[in-house]
KEKE-3310 file (N, C-alpha, C; in steps of 0.2 Angstrom, whole numbers, plus 5000, padded with zeros to 4 digits):
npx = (4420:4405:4398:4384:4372:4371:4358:4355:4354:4356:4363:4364:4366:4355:4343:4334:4327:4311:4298:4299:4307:4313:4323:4320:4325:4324:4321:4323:4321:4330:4339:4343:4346:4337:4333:4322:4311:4301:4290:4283:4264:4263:4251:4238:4228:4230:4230:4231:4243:4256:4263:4279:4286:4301:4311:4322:4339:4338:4336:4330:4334:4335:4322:4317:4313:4298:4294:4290:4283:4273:4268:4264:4251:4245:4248:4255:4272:4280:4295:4308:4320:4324:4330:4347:4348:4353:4357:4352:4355:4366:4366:4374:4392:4401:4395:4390:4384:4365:4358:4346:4337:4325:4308:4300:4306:4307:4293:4294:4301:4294:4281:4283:4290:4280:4273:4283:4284:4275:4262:4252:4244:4228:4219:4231:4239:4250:4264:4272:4288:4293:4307:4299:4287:4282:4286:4276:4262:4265:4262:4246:4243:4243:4237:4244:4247:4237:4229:4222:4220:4232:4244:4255:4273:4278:4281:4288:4284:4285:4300:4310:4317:4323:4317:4325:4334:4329:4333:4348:4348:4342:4352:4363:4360:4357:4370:4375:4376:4370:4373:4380:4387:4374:4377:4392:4399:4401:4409:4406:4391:4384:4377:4371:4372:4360:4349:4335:4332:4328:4330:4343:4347:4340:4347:4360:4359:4355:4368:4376:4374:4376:4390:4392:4388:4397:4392:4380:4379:4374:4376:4375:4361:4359:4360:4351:4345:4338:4331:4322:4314:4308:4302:4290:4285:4278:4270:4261:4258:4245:4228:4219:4227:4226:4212:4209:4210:4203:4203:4204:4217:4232:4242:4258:4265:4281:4284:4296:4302:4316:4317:4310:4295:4282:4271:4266:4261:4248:4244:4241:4232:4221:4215:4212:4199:4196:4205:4214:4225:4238:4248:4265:4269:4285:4294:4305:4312:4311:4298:4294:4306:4309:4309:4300:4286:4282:4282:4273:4261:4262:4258:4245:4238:4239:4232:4221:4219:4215:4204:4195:4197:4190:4198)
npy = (5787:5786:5794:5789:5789:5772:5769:5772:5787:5805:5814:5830:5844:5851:5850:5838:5824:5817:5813:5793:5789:5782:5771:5765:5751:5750:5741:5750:5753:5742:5738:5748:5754:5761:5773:5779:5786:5782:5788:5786:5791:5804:5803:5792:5791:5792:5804:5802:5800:5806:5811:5814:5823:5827:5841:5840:5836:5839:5828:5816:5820:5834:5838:5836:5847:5850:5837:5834:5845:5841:5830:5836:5840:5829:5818:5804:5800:5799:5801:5803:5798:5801:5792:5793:5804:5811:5799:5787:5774:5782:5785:5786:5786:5797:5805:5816:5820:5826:5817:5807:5793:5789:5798:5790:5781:5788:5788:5777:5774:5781:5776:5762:5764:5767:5755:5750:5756:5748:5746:5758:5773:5777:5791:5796:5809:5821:5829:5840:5846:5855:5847:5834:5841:5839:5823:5818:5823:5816:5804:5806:5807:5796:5788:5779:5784:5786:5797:5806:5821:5834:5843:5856:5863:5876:5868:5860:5862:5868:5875:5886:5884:5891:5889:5887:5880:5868:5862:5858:5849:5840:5836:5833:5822:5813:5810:5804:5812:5810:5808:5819:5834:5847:5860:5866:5861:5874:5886:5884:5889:5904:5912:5924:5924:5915:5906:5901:5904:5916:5915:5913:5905:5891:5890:5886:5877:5866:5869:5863:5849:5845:5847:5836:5823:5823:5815:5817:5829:5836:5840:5851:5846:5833:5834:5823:5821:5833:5832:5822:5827:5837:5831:5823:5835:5841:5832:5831:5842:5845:5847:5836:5827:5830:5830:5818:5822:5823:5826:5838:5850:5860:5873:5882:5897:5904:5920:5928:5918:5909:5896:5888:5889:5899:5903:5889:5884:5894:5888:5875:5875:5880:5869:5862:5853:5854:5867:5876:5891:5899:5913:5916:5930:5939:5926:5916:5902:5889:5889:5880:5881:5893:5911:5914:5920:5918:5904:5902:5905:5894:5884:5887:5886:5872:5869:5872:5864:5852:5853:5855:5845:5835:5829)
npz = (6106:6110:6124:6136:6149:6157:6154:6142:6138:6135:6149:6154:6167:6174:6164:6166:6164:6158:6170:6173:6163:6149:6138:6122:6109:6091:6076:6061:6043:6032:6040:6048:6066:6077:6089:6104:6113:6127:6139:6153:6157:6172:6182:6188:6180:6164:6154:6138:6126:6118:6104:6101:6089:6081:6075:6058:6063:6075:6092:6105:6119:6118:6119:6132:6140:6133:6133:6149:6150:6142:6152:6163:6158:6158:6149:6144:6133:6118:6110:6097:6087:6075:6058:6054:6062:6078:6092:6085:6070:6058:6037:6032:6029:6032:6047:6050:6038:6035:6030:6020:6011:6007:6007:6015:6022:6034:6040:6041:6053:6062:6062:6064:6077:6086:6088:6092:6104:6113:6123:6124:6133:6128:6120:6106:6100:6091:6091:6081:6074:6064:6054:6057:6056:6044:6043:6052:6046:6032:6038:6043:6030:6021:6032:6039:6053:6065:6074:6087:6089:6082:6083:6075:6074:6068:6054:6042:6027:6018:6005:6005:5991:5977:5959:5950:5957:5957:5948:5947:5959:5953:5941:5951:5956:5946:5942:5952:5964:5975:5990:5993:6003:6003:6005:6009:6025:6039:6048:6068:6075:6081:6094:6093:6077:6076:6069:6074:6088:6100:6112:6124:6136:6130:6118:6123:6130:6120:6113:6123:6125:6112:6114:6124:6120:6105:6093:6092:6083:6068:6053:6039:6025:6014:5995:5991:6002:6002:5989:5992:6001:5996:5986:5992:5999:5988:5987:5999:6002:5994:5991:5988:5993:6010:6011:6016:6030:6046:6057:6070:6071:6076:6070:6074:6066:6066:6065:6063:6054:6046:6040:6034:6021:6028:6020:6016:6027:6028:6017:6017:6030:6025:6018:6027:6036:6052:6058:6067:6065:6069:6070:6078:6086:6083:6085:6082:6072:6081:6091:6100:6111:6111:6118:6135:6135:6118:6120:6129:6120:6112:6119:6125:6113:6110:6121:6118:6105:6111:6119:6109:6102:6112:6123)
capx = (4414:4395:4396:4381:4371:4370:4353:4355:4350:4362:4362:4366:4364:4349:4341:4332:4323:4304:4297:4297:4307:4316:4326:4318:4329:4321:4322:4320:4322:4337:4342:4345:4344:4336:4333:4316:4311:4297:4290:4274:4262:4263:4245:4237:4225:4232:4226:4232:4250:4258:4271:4283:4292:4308:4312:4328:4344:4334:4336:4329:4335:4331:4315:4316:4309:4294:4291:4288:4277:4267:4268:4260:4246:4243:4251:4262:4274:4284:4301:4310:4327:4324:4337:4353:4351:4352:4357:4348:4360:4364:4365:4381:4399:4401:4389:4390:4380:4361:4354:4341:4337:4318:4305:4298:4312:4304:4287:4290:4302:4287:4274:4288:4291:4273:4270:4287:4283:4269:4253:4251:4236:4225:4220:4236:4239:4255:4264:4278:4293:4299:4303:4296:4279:4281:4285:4269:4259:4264:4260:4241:4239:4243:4232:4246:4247:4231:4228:4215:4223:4238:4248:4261:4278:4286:4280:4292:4278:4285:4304:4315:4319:4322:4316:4329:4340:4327:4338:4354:4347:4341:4358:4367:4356:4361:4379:4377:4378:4365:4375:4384:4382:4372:4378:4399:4396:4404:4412:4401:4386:4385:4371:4372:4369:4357:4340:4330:4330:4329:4332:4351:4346:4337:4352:4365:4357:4357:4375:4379:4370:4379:4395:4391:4390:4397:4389:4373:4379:4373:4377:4371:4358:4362:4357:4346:4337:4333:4326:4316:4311:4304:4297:4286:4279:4274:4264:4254:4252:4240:4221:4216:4232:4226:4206:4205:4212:4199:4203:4208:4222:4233:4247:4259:4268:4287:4285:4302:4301:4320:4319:4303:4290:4277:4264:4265:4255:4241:4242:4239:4228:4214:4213:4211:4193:4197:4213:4218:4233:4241:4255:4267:4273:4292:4294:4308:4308:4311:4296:4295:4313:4308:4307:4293:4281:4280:4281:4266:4255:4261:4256:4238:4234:4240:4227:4213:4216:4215:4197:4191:4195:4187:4203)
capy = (5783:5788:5795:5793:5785:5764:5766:5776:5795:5811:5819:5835:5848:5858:5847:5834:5818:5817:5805:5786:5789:5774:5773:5760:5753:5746:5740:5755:5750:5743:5735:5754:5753:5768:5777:5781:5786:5782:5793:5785:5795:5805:5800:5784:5790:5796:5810:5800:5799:5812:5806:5821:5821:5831:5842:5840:5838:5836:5822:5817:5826:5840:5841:5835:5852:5849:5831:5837:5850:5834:5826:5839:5840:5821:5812:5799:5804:5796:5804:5800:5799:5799:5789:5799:5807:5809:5791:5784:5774:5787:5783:5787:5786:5804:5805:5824:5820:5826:5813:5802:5790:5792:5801:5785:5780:5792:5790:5769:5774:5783:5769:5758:5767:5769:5750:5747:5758:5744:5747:5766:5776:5781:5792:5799:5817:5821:5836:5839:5854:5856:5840:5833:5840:5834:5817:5817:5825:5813:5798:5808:5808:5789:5783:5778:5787:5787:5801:5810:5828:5835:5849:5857:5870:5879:5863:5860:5861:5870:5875:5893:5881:5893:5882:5886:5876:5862:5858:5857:5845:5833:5835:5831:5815:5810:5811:5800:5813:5812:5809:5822:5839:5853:5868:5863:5863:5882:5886:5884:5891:5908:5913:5930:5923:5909:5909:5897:5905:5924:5913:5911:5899:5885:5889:5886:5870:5862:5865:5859:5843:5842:5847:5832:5817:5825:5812:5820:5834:5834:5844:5852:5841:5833:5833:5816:5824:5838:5830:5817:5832:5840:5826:5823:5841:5843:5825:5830:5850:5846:5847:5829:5822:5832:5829:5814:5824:5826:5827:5844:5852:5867:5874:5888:5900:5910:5927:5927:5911:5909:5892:5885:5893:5902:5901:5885:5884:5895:5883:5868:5876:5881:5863:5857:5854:5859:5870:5883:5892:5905:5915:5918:5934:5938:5920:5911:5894:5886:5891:5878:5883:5905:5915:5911:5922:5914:5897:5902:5905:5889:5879:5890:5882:5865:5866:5873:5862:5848:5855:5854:5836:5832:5826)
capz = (6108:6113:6133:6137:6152:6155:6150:6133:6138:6137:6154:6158:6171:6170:6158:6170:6160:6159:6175:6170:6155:6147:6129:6117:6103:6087:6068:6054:6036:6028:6046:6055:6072:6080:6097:6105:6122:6131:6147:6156:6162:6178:6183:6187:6174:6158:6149:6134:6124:6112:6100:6099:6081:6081:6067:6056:6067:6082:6093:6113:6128:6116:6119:6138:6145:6130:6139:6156:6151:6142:6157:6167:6156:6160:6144:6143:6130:6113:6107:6090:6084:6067:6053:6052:6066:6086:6092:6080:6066:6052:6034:6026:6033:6035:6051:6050:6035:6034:6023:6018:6005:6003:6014:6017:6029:6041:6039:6043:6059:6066:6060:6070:6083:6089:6086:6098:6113:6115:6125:6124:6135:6123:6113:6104:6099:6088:6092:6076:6075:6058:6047:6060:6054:6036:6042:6053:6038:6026:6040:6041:6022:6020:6036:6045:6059:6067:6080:6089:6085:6078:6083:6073:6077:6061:6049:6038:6023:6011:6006:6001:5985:5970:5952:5945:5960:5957:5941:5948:5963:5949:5941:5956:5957:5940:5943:5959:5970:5981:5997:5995:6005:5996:6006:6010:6036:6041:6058:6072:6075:6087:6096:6088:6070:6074:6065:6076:6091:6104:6118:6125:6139:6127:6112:6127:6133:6116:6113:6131:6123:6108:6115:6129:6117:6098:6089:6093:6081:6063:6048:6033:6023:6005:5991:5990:6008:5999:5985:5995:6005:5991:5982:5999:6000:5984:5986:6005:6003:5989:5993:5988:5999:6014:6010:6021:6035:6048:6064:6075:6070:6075:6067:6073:6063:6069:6061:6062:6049:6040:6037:6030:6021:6029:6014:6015:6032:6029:6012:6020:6036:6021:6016:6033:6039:6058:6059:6069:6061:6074:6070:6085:6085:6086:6087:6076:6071:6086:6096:6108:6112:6113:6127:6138:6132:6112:6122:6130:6114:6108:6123:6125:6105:6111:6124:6116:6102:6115:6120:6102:6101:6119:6127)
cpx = (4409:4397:4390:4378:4372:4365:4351:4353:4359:4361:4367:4365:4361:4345:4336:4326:4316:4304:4297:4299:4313:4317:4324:4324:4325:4322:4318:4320:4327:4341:4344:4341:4344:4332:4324:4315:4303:4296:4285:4271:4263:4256:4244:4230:4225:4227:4225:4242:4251:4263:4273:4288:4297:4308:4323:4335:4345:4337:4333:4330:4334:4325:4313:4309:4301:4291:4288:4284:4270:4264:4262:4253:4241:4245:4258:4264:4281:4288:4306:4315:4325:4329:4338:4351:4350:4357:4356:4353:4359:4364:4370:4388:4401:4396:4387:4385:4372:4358:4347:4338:4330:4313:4300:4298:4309:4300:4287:4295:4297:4282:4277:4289:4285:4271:4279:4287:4277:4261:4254:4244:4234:4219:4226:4236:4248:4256:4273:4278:4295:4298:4299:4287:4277:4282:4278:4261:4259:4261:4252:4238:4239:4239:4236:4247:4239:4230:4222:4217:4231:4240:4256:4265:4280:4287:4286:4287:4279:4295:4307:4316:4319:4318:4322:4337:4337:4333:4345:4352:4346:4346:4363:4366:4358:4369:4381:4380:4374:4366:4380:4381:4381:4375:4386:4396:4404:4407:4406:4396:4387:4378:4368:4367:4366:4351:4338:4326:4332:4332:4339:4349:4345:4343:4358:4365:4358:4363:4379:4380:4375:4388:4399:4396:4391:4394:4380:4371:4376:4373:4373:4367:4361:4361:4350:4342:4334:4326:4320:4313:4304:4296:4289:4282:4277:4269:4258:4252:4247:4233:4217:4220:4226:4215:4203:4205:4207:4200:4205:4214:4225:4240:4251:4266:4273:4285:4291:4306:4310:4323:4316:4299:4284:4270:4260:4260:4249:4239:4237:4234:4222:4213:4210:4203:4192:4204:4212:4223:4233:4250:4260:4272:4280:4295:4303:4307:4306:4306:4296:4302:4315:4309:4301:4288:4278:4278:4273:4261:4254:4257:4247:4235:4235:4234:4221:4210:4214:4207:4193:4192:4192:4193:4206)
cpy = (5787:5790:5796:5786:5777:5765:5772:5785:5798:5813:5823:5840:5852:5856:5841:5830:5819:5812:5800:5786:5783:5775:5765:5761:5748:5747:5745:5751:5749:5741:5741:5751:5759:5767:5781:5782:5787:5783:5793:5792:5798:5804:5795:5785:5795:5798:5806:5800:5803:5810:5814:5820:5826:5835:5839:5841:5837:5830:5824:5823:5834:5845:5837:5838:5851:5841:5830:5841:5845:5832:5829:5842:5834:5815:5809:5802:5799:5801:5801:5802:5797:5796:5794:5803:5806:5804:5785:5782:5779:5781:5781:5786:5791:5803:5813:5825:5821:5820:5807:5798:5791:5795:5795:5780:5782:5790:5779:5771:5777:5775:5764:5757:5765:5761:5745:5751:5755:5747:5754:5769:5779:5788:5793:5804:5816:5829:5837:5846:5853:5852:5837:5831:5837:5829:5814:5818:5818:5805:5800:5805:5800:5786:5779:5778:5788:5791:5804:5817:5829:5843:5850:5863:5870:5873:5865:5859:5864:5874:5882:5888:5885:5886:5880:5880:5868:5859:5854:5852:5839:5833:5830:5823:5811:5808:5808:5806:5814:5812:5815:5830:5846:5857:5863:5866:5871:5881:5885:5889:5896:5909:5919:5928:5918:5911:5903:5899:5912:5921:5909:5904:5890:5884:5884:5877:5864:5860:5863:5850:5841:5842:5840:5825:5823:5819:5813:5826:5831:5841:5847:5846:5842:5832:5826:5821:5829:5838:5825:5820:5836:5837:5823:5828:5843:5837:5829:5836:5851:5843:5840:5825:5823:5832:5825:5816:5827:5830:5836:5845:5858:5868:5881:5890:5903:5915:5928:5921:5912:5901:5890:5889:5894:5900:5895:5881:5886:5890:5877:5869:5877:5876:5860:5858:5859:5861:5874:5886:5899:5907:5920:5925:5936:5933:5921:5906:5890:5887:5887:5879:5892:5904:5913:5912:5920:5908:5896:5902:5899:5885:5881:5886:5877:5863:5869:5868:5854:5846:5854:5847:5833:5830:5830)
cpz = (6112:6121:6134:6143:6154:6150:6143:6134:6141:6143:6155:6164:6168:6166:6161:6164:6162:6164:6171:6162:6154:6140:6129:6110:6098:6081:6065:6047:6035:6037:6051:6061:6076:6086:6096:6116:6122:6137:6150:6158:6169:6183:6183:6184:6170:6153:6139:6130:6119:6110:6099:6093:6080:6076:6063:6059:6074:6085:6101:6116:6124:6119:6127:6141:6141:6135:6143:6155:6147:6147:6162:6165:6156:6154:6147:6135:6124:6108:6103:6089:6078:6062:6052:6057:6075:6087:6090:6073:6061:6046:6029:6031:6035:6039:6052:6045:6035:6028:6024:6013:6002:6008:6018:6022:6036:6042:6045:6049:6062:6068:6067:6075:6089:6091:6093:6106:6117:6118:6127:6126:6129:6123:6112:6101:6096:6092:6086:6076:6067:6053:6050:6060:6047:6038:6045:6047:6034:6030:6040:6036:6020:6024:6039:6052:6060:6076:6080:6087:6083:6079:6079:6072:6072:6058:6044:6029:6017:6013:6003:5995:5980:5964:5950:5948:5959:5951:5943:5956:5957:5944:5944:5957:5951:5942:5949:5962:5977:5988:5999:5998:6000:5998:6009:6020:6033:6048:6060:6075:6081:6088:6092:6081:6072:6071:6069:6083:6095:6111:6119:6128:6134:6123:6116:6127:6127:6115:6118:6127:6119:6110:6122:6125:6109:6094:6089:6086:6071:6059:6042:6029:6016:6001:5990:5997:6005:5994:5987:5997:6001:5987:5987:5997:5995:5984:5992:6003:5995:5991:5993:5992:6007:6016:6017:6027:6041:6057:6066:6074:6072:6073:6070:6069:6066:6064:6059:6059:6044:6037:6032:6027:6024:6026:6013:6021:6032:6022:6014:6025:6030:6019:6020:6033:6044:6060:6061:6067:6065:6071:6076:6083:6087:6088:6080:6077:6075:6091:6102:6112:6112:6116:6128:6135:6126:6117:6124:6125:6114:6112:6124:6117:6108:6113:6122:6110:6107:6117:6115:6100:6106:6123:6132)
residu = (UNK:UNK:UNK:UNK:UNK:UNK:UNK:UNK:UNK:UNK:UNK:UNK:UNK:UNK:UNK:UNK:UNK:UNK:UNK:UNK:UNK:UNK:UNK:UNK:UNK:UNK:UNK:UNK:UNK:UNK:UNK:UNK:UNK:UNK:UNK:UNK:UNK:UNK:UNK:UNK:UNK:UNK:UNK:UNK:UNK:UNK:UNK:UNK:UNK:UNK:UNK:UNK:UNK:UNK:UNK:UNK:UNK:UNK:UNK:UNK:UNK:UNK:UNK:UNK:UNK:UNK:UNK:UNK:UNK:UNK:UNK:UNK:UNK:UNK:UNK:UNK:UNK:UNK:UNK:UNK:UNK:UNK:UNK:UNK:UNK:UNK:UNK:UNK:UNK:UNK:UNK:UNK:UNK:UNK:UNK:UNK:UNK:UNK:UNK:UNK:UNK:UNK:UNK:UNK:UNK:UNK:UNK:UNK:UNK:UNK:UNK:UNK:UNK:UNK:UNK:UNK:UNK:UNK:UNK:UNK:UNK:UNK:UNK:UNK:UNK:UNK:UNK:UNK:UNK:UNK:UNK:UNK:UNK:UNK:UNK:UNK:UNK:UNK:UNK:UNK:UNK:UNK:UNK:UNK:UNK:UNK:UNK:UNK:UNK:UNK:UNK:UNK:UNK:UNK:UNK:UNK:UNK:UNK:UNK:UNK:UNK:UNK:UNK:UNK:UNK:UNK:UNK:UNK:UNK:UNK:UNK:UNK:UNK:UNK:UNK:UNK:UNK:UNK:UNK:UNK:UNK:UNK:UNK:UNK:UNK:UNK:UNK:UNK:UNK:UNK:UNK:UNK:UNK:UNK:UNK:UNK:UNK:UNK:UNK:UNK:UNK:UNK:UNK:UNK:UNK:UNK:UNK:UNK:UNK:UNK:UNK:UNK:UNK:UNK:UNK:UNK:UNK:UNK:UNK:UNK:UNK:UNK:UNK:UNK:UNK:UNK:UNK:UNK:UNK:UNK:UNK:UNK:UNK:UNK:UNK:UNK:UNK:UNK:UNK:UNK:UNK:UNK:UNK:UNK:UNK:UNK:UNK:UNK:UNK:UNK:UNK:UNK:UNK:UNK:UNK:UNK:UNK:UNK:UNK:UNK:UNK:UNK:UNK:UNK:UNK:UNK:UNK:UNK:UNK:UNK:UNK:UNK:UNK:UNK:UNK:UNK:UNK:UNK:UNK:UNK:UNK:UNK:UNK:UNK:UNK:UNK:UNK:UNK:UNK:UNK:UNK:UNK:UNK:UNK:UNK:UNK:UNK:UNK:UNK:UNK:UNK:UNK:UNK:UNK:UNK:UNK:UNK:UNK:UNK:UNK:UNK)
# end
């Protein structure tokens, strides 16, 4: 069973909740019921609100310390458990299971989200990690999401995919296996072998998390996520999706990139009207979860993209 607060948040030591924060529970597609938090402003006049989109795996108290550093910028602040995962209902009976039925799941728990944390300071400003960023992107490209800028950490925009694995993914989908997982979960993760982050503290903190509440934890993704994944990023990082896109953007890159494609950043950054595209050096995926110094870069583009939209 779930240990986690009365009012719906994991706490730990050392991990302390954004001011004024409150978990929202609302209808996704197909009757899930998914996790959201909401974190007023610290101001009695807000900067505006940031929707912070998780990446893959992700969930809340995550991205607490990310929150707070919102807050002290002067936004009010909206945090996403995406379907399948966090506290957020999964999809499939294995919950260890990464899955997703289509990428459109994500795109309307956002839409949803935004539309149940009620009367939000405005403007809004996006700030996406990962998939994170592909599900904000693909809300951009459709004209659901409507923001004033758009920040995005190690976008999940393009994939290591060989071609030749595309076949045996559409295979597998034949063959009803789409629930199943593509890569078989491994032992437990060391810090040693991680590829997301240089920093102990932040790796430490998450598995504090996951080892709090284990239903937090989430596994290798499955075939169907992959291919709904796929079938997405071939739709938005194409120049006529990404056309309407006007607003201020900035994007940063990990040098130390081993999950995502790289390419696929300045891909998309050359389409943009106004984009900054910085690439963090010595970073890995996780930047907002480096050592201080990468963090600082990321935060120095946030606020200058902040500047270039007026807010």
């Amino acid at each position: 069973m779930t240990q986690t607060s009365p009012d719906g948040f994991v706490d730990i030591a050392g991990n302390p909740r954004p001011d004024n924060a409150r978990i929202i529970w609302y209808d996704g597609t197909n009757g899930l019921r998914l996790r959201a938090c909401v974190a007023g402003a610290t101001t009695d006049t807000p900067r505006g609100t940031c929707l912070v989109c998780p990446g893959r795996s992700e969930f809340i108290e995550k991205y607490f310390e990310v929150a707070r550093e919102l807050q002290d910028r002067g936004f009010a602040v909206v945090i996403f458990d995406w379907p399948g995962q966090g506290l957020s209902d999964r999809l499939l009976k294995d919950p260890l299971k990464g899955h997703i039925d289509r990428f459109d799941t994500f795109v309307q728990a956002l839409d949803s989200g935004v539309a149940a944390a009620g009367d939000l300071p405005r403007p809004l400003v996006s700030l996406a990690h990962s998939m994170g960023g592909a599900i904000s992107l693909a809300a951009l490209c459709s004209g659901r999401l409507k923001v004033a800028a758009a920040a995005f950490c190690a976008p999940m925009w393009g994939l290591p995919v060989p071609l030749a694995l595309r076949g045996v993914i559409a295979t597998m989908l034949l063959a009803g296996k789409s629930g199943a997982f593509a890569r078989k979960p491994g032992p437990p993760e060391t810090f040693d072998a991680n590829e997301v982050t240089h920093d102990r503290p932040h790796w430490d903190m998450n598995r504090q998390l996951t080892d709090a509440v284990p239903e937090l934890r989430l596994g290798p993704p499955t075939w169907g996520w992959i291919a709904a994944s796929l079938k997405t990023l071939d739709r938005i990082t194409r120049p006529k999706a990404l056309a309407g896109i006007t607003i201020p953007v900035f994007v940063a890159s990990a040098a130390e990139e081993k999950l995502v494609a790289n390419s696929a950043h300045a891909a998309v950054a050359a389409h943009l009207s106004d984009c900054e595209h910085l690439t963090v050096a010595g970073a890995m995926h996780e930047i907002l979860m480096e050592k201080p110094d990468k963090r600082t870069q990321f935060w120095a583009g946030f606020d200058r993209l902040l500047t270039r939209a007026g807010i």
